[in-house]
C-alpha positions in Angstrom: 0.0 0.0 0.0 3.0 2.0 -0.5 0.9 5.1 -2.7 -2.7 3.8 -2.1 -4.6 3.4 -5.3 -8.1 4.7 -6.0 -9.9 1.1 -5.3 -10.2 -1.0 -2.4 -8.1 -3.9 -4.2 -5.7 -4.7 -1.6 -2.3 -4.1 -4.1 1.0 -5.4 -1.8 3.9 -2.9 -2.7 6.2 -4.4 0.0 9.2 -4.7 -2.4 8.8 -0.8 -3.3 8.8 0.6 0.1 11.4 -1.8 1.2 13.8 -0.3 -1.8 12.6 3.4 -1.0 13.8 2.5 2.6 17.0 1.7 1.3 17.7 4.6 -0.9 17.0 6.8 2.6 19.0 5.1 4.6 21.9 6.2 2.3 21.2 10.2 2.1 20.2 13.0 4.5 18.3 14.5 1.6 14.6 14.8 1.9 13.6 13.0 -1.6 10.7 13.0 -4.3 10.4 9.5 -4.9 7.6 10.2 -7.3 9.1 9.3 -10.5 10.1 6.1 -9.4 6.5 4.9 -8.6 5.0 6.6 -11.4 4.3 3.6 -13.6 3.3 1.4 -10.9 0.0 3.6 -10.0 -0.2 4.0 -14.0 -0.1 0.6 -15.0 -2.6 0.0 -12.0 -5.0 1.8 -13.4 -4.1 0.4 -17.3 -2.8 -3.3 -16.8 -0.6 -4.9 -18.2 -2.0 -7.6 -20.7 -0.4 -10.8 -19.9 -1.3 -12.4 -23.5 -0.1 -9.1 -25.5 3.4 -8.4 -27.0 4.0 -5.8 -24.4 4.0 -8.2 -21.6 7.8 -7.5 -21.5 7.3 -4.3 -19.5 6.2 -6.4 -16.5 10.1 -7.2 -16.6 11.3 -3.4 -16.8 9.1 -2.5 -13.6 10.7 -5.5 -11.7 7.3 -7.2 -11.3 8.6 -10.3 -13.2 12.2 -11.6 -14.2 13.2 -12.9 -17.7 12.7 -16.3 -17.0 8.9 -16.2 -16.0 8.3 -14.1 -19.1 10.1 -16.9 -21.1 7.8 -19.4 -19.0 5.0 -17.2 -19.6 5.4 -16.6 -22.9 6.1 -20.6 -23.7 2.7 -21.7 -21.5 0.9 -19.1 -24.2 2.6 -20.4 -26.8 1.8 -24.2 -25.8 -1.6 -23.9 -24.4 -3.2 -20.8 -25.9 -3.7 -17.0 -24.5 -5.0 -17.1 -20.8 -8.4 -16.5 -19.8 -7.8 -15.9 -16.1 -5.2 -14.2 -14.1 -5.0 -17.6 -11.8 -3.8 -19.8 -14.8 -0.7 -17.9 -13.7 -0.4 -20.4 -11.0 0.7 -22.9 -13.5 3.2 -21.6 -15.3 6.7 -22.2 -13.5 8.4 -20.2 -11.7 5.5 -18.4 -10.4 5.5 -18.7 -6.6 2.2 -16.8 -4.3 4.5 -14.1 -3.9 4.8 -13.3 -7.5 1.3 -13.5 -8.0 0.2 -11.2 -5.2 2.8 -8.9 -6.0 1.9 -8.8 -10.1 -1.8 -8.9 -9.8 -2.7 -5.8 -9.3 -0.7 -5.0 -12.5 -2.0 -7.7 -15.2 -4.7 -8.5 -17.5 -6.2 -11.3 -19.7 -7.9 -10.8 -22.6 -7.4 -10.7 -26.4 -4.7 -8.1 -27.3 -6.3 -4.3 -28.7 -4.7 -3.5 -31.4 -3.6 0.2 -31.3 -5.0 2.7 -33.0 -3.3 6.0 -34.4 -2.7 8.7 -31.9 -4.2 12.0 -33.3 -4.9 15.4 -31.6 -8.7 14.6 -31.7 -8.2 11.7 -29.7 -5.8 12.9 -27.0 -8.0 15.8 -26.7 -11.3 13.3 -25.5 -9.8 10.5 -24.5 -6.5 12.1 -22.6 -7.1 12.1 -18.5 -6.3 15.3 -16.4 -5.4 14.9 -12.8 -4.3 17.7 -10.4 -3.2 17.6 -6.8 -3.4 20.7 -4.6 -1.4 19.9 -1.1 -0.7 22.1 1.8 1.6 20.8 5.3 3.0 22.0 8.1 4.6 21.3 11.1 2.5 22.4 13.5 5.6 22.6 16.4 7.7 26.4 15.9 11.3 25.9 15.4 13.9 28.6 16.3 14.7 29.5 12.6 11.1 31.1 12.9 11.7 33.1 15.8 14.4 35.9 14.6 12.1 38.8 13.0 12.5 39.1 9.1 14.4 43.1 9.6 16.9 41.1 12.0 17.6 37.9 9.6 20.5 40.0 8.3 22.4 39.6 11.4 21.9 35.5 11.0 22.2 35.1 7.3 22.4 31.3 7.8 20.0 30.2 10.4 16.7 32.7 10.3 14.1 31.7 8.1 12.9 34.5 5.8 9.7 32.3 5.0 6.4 30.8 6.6 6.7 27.1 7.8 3.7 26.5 5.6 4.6 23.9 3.1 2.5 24.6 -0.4 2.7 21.6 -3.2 1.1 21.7 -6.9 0.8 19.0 -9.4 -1.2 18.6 -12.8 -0.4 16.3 -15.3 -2.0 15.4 -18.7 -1.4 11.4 -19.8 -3.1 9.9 -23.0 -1.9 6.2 -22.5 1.6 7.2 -22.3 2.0 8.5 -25.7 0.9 12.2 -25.1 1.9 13.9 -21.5 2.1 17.2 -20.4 2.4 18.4 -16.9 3.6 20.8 -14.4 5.1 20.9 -10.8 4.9 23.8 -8.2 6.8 23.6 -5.0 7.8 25.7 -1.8 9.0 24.6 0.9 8.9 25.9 4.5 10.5 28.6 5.6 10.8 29.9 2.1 9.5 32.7 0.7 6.1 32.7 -0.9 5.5 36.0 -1.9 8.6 38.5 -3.2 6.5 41.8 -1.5 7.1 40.7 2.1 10.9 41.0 2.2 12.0 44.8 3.1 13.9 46.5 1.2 17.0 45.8 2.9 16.3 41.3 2.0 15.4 42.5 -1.4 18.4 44.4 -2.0 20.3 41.3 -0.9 17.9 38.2 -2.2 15.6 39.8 -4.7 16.7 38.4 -7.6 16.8 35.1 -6.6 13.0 34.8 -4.9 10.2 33.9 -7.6 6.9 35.7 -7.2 5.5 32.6 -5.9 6.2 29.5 -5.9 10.3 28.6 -5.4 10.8 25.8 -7.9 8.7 25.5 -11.2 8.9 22.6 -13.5 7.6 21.3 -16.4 7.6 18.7 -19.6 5.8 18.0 -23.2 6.1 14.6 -23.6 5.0 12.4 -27.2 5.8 9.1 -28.0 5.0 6.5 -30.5 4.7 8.3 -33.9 5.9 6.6 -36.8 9.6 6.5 -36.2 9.4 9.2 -33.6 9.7 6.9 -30.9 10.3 9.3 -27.8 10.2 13.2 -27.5 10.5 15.6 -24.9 10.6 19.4 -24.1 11.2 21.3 -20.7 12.2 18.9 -17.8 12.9 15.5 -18.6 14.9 12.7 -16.9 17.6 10.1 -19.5 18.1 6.2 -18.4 20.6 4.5 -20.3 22.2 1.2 -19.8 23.0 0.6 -16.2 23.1 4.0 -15.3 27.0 4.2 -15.4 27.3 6.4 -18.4 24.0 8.8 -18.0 21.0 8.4 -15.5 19.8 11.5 -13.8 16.8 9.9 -11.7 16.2 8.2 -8.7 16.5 4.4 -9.1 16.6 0.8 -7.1 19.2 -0.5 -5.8 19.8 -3.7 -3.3 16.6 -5.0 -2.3 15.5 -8.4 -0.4 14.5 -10.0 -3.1 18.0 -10.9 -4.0 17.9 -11.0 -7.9 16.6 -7.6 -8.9 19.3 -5.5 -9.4 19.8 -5.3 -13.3 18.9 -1.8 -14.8 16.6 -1.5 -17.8 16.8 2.3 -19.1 14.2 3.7 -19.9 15.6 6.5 -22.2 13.8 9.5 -22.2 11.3 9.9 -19.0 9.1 13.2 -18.4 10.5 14.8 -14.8 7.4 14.9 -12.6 9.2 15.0 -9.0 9.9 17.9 -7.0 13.7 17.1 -6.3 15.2 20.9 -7.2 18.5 19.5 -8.6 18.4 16.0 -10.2 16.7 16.6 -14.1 17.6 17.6 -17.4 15.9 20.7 -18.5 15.8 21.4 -22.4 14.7 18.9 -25.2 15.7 15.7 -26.1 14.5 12.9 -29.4 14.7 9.4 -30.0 14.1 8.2 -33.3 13.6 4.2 -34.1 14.0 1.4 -36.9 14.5 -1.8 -37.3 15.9 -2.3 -34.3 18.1 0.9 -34.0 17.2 3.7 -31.7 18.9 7.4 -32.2 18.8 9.7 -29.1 20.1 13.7 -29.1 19.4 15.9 -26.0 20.5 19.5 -24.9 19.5 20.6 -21.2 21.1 24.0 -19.9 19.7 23.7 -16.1 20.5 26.1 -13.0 21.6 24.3 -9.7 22.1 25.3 -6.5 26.2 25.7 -5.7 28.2 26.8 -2.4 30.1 29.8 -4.3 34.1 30.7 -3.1 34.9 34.1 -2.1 37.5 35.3 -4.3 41.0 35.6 -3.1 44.8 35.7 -4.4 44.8 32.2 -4.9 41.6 32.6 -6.7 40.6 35.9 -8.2 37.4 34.5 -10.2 34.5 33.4 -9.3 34.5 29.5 -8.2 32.0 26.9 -6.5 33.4 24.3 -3.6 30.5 21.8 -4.3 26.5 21.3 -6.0 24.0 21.5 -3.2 21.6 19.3 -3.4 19.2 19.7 -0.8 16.4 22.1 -2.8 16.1 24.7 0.5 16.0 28.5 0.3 14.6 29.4 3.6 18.0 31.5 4.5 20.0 34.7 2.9 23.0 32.3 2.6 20.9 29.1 1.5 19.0 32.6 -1.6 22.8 33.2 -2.7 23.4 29.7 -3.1 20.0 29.4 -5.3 20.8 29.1 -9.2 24.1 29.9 -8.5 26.1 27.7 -11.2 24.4 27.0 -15.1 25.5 23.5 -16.3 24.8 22.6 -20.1 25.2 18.8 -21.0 24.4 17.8 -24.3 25.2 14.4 -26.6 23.9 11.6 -28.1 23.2 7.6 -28.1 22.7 4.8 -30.5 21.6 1.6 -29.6 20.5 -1.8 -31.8 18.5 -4.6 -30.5 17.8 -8.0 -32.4 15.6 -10.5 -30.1 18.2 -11.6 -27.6 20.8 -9.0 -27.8 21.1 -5.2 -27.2 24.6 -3.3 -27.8 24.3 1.2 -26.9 26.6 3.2 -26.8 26.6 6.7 -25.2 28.4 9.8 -25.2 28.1 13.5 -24.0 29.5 16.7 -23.0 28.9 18.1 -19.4 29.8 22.1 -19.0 29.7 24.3 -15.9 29.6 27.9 -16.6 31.8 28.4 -13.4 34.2 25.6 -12.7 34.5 23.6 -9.6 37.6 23.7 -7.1 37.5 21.3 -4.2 39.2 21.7 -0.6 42.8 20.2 -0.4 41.5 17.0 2.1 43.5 14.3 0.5 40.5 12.4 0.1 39.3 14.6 -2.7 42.7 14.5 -4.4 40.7 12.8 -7.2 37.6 14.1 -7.4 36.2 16.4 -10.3 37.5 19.6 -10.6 37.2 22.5 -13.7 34.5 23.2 -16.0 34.3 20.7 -18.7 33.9 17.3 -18.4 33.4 14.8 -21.3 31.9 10.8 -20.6 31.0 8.0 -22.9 30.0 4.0 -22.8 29.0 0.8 -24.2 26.0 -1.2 -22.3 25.2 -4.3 -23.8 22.4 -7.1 -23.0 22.6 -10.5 -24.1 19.5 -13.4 -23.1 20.9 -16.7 -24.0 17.8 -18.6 -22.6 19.0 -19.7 -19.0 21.4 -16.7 -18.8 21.3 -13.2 -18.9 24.1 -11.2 -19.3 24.2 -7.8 -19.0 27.0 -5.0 -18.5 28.7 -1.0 -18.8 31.4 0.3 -19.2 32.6 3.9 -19.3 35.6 6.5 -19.2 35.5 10.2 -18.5 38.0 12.9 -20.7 40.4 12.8 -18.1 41.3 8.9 -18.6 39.0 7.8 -15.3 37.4 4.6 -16.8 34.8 2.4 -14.9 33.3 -0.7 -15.5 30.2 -3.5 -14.6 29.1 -6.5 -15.9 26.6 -9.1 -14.8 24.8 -12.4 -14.7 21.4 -13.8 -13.9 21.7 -17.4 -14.2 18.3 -19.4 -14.3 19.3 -22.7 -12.8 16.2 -23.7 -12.1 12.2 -22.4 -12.2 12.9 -22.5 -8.5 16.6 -21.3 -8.3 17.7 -18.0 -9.9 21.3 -16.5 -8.8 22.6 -13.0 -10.1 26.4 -11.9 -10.1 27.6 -8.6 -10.5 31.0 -7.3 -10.3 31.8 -3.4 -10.5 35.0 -1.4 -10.5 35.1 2.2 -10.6 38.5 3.8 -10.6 39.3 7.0 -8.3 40.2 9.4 -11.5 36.6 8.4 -12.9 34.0 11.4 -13.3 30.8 11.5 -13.8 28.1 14.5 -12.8 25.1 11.8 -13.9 25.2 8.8 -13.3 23.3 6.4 -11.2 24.8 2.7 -11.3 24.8 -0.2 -8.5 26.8 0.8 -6.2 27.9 1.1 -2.1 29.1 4.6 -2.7 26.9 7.5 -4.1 30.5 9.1 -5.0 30.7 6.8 -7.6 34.5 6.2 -7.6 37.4 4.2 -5.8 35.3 1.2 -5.9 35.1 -2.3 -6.4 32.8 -4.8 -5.5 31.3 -8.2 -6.0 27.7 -8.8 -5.4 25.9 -12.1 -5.4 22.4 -12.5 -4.7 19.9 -15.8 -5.1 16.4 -16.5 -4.6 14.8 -19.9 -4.1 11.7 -21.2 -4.3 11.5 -24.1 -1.4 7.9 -24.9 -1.7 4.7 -23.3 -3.6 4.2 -20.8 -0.7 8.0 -20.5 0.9 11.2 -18.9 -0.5 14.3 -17.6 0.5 16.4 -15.1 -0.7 19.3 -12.8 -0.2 22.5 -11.4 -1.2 26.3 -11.2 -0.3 27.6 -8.2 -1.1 31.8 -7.5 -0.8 33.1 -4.3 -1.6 36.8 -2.4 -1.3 37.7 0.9 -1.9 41.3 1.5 -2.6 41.9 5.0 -1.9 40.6 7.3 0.6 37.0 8.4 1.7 35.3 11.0 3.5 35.7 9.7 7.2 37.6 7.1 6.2 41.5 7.8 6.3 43.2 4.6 4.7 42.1 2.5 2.2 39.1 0.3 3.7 36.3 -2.5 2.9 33.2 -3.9 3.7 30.4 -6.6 3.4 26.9 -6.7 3.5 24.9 -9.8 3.9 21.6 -10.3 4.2 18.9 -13.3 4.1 15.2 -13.4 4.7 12.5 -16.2 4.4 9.3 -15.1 3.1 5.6 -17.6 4.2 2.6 -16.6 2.5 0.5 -19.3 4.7 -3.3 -18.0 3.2 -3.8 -15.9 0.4 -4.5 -13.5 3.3 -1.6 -13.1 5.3 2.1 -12.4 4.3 5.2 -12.6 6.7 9.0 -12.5 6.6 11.7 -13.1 8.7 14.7 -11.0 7.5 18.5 -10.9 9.0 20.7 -8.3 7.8 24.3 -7.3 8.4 26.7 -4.1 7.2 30.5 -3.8 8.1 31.9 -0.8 7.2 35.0 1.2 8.6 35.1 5.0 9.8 37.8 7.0 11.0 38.5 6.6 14.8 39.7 9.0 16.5 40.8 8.1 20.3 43.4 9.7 22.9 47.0 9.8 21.6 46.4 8.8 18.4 49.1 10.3 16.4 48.3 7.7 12.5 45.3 6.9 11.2 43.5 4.5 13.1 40.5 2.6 11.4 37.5 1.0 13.7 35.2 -1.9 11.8 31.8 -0.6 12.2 29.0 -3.4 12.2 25.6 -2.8 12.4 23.1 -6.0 12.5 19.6 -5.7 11.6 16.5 -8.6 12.6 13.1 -8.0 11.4 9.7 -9.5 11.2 6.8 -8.6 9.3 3.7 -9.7 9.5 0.6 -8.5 7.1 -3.1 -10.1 7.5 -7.0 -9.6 6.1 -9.2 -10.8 8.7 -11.9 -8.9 6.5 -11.9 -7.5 3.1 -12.1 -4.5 4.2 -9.5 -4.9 6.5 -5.9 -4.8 7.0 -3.4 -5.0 9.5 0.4 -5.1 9.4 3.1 -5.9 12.6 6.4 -5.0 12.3 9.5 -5.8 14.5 13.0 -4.5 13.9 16.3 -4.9 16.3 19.1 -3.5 15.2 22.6 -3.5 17.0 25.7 -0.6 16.3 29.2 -1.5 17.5 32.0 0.6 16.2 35.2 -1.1 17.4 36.4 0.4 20.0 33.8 1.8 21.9 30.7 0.4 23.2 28.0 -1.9 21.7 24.3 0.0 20.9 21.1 -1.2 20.9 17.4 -0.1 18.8 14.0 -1.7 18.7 11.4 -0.4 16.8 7.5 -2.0 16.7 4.8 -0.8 15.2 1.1 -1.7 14.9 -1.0 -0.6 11.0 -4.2 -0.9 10.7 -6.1 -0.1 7.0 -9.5 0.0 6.5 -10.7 -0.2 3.0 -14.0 -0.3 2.9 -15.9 -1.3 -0.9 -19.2 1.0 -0.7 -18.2 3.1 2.4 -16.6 6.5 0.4 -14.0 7.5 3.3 -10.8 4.9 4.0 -8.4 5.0 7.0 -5.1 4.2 7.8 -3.3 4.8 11.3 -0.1 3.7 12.9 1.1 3.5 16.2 4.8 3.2 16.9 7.4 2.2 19.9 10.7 2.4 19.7 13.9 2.8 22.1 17.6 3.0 20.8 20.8 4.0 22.1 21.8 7.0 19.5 21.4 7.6 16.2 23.7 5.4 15.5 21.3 2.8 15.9 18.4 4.1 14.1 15.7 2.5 12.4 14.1 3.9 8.9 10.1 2.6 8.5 8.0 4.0 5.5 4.8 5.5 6.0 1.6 5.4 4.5 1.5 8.8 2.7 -0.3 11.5 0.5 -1.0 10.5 -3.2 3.2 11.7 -4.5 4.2 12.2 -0.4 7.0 10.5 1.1 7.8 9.8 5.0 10.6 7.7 5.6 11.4 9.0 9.2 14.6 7.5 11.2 13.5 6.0 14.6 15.9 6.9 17.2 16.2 8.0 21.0 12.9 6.8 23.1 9.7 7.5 22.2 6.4 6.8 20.5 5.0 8.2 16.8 1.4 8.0 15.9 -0.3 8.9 12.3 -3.9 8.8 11.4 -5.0 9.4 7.5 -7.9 9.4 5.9 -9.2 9.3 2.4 -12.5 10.6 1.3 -13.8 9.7 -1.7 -15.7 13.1 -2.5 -16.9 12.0 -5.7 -15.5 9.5 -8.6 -13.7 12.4 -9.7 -12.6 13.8 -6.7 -10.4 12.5 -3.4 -9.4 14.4 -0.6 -6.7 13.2 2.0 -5.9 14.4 5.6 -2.9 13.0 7.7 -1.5 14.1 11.2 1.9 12.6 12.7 2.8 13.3 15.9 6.5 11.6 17.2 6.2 12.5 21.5 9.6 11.7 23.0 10.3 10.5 26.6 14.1 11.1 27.3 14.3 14.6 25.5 13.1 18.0 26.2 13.9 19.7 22.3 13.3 18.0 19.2 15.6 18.6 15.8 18.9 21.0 16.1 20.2 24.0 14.6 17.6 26.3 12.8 15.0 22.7 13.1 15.1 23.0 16.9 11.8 23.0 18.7 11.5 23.4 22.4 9.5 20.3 23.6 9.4 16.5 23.2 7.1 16.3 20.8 6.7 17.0 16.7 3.7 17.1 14.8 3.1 17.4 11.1 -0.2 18.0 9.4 -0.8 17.6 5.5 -4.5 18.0 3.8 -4.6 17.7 -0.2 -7.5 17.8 -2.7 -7.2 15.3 -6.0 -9.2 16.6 -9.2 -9.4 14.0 -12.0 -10.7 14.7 -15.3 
């Protein structure tokens, strides 16, 4: 139920918030992850049909793996199309867990042949949607408390803004081959209106607050005519390959499930998230024939950028790093705003013939004020200047019970990187996947998104193996080992280091009610350590062990209700060992004729630091995201409900509360709220047309 649909089909999304968990477990950032779940809630509301030629894409969205399509696609082939989704239960390969998971997704039926797109058509048939959201955090921080004619005197800690959080979202889709949308976003503590700074703010910030809104976006999206295949114009996301020569989105990485870790690029994607700094902006064109695919793109994009005050050493103008995080609530966080112009522009041609797929990528990155890092040894090989140039080769190759698949890449200043993979079919019930990865420190790269244990995406090598087995029709067990090195220094890490991650979880669907996992998990890592008299650098093994069950049940139709248990131990080496629980009790009521739906939540948890913190997704907002970190003692509750105004029309409200036991403040710096308690509000109105 990760972004509830507008039915009361129970739709189990387990593997998507499991991977969204992941990715924020590895960043501080506050993330969109609306472009990633995107075609889930589109192809739930247009399935997939099973007996059709595009069946494939159940493969691309990680719903299915190239051996059940081959399965599938041979029980057609011997037995005729399907006439029920539960014929799936013979074809091999196809354990419960695959079928609840893929349901929600799939069709039968004989295959509509498509028509020709034409502006009369998109014009009546096309579907509008817009979302109007407003939240807040009820709780007043100190960066609210400094008056806006004082801010001046704390340039990066006063919030110039309201903490009113304002969110708009329309979008225009005609079965994916038409789209047109827009996105509208400010943040809290950001300005909303340009007349209420003085004219001492506006002197300093003007030019860099928007009449409104602080971050606009939007896209023209067409695809499908004649050999047109894919064309785009304003903001726009590029998948290619594996994601080591060019991907600027958001994607999956290591997940439970063992197996799923091949990319499948997407090419050309429409940007409809409200992350600030991670999207092409400009045009971009694929043309297709027989099997080969042309791509060109141009994007000339503002990002924010710490700037460097000129010196003797450095007399122009000069940035230290991109930031990232999307906020302009202070004067310093307004000059940062927009600060650097980065053009990137290229091309990519790609053939595939039934089983095999050869690209090859190339393009020109240029930053319109070039980049000088600090002199930490660590970054002695990082990206510096103004011009950067990348290309690659990514190839896929399905020889029936394998599946290879691989990258590789170099930069203009000789960096090179590489991946290459395997997804060996054994068995129906036995599929492993290998992957081995080496990134070399000189190796740049502004965008790019490959597997990977860093997000700095060089000095790395790893090997990654990962299985899943089918023990019995309703029992499976899967996992991974992952082993990674990185030969040169890291942030934190002062000496060439390595790690492992392991993990292994048995899945029991008992009843086609009730789901459950036991999962084991475990991450060595090292960090600097930095004890009394320590004149070399010293390196502590950090190893943090996760244990988690999960437990989801229908006792009703209407009704759901989901226990989860996590205990996770921290022990840097060195120091002393830390503990965290977390539990938490959901229920969902989803009732069929009843117009208004609930979900609530209510939370325990207890851990030593933050250190040993535990990250749970929440139920959320249609395109809203909580992914909170559980740490210190306390309880969090949320309540949300749906109302069903009309079939045209939804309405949400949700209210989250965390209450703390062994703190009087909550948050730090500019966050900081007196109390020991937070609570967040959000109310938002859905229009479909």
């Amino acid at each position: 139920m990760a972004q509830e649909p507008d039915t009361t089909k129970a739709v189990n999304l387990e593997f998507i918030t499991d991977q969204i968990e992941n990715i924020a477990q590895t960043t501080d950032l506050n993330l969109d992850y609306s472009d990633l779940v995107d075609e889930y809630l589109y192809y739930y509301k247009h399935p997939v049909n099973v007996n059709g030629t595009d069946n494939r894409t159940l493969v691309e969205i990680g719903l299915l793996n190239e051996s059940q399509l081959r399965n599938l696609n041979k029980y057609i082939a011997d037995y005729g199309k399907l006439y029920s989704v539960y014929e799936l239960k013979a074809v091999p390969g196809f354990d419960t867990q695959t079928l609840k998971n893929i349901l929600p997704f799939i069709a039968v039926g004989e295959q509509k042949e498509a028509g020709k797109t034409s502006f009369k058509k998109a014009v009546r048939y096309g579907r509008h949607q817009l979302i109007l959201r407003y939240q807040q955090v009820l709780e007043q921080s100190v960066g609210y408390e400094t008056p806006m004619d004082s801010a001046i005197y704390k340039p990066g800690s006063a919030y110039l803004g309201r903490p009113q959080k304002y969110y708009v979202r329309y979008g225009f889709n005609y079965n994916n081959k038409l789209r047109l949308g827009f996105t509208l976003d400010k943040d809290a503590g950001e300005v909303f209106l340009k007349s209420q700074l003085n004219d001492t703010l506006n002197t300093l910030v003007g030019t860099k607050v928007t009449n409104v809104f602080d971050f606009y976006s939007a896209y023209l999206y067409v695809s499908d005519i004649g050999i047109l295949k894919e064309a785009v114009v304003g903001d726009y996301h590029i998948e290619f390959g594996q994601g080591l020569t060019l991907w600027t989105g958001l994607a999956f990485g290591k997940t439970s499930d063992g197996v799923h870790i091949k990319r499948y690029g997407k090419g050309i994607r429409p940007n409809t998230s409200a992350n600030e700094n991670r999207f092409f902006r400009g045009a971009a064109v694929t043309l297709g024939s027989k099997g080969f695919e042309l791509t060109g793109f141009f994007s000339y994009n503002s990002v924010d950028a710490n700037m460097l005050a000129p010196d003797t050493l450095t007399p122009e103008d000069a940035i230290s790093s991109i930031n990232e995080t999307g906020f302009h609530r202070t004067i310093n966080e307004l000059l940062d705003k927009d600060a650097l112009k980065i053009s990137a522009y290229g091309g990519r041609l790609s053939y595939q013939h039934r089983f095999f797929q050869l690209g090859a990528t190339a393009y020109q990155t240029e930053l319109n004020i070039p980049l000088q890092l600090s002199d930490q040894v660590y970054k002695q090989f990082y990206f510096e200047g103004n011009k950067l140039t990348n290309y690659g080769f990514d190839m896929n190759i399905d020889l029936n019970k394998l599946a290879l698949f691989g990258e590789f890449s170099g930069s203009s200043n000789g960096g090179l990187a590489g991946l290459a993979g395997i997804n060996a079919y054994l068995h129906d019930r036995f599929i492993v996947t290998l992957l081995y990865h080496n990134f070399s420190r000189g190796y740049h790269n502004l965008f790019a998104n490959p597997f990977a244990e860093s997000s700095s995406l060089l000095n790395e090598q790893g090997i990654y193996a990962g299985f899943k087995i089918l023990l019995f029709p309703r029992i499976s067990l899967t996992g991974y080992i992952d082993y990674f090195k990185f030969p040169w220094l890291r942030y934190q890490v002062n000496a060439p280091s390595a790690g492992r991650d392991y993990l292994l979880q048995l899945n029991y669907n008992p009843a086609r009610n009730i789901d459950m996992y036991f999962r084991f998990r475990q991450k060595k890592k090292s960090k600097n350590y930095s004890g009394d008299y320590d004149y070399l650098p010293l390196l502590a093994e950090v190893n943090r062990s996760e244990f988690r069950f999960f437990i989801s049940y229908r006792p009703f139709p209407f009704l759901i209700f989901k226990n989860r248990i996590d205990y996770a131990t921290y022990h840097k080496e060195f120091e002393e060992k830390e503990d965290g629980f977390m539990i938490y009790q959901d229920i969902l009521y989803r009732p069929d004729r009843f117009p208004v739906e609930l979900t609530f939540r209510y939370a325990l948890f207890d851990t030593d630091s933050y250190d040993s913190r535990i990250y749970t997704y929440e139920n959320d907002l249609l395109y809203s995201f909580s992914v909170p970190a559980y740490f210190d003692k306390g309880q969090r509750i949320y309540l949300m409900l749906k109302w069903r105004i009309y079939d045209r029309m939804n309405m949400w409200f949700r209210v989250a509360r965390t209450m703390y036991t062994n703190r009087s403040t909550v948050g730090s710096g500019s966050d900081l709220i007196e109390g020991n308690h937070k609570t967040e509000v959000k109310v938002q109105l859905q229009l479909k047309l």
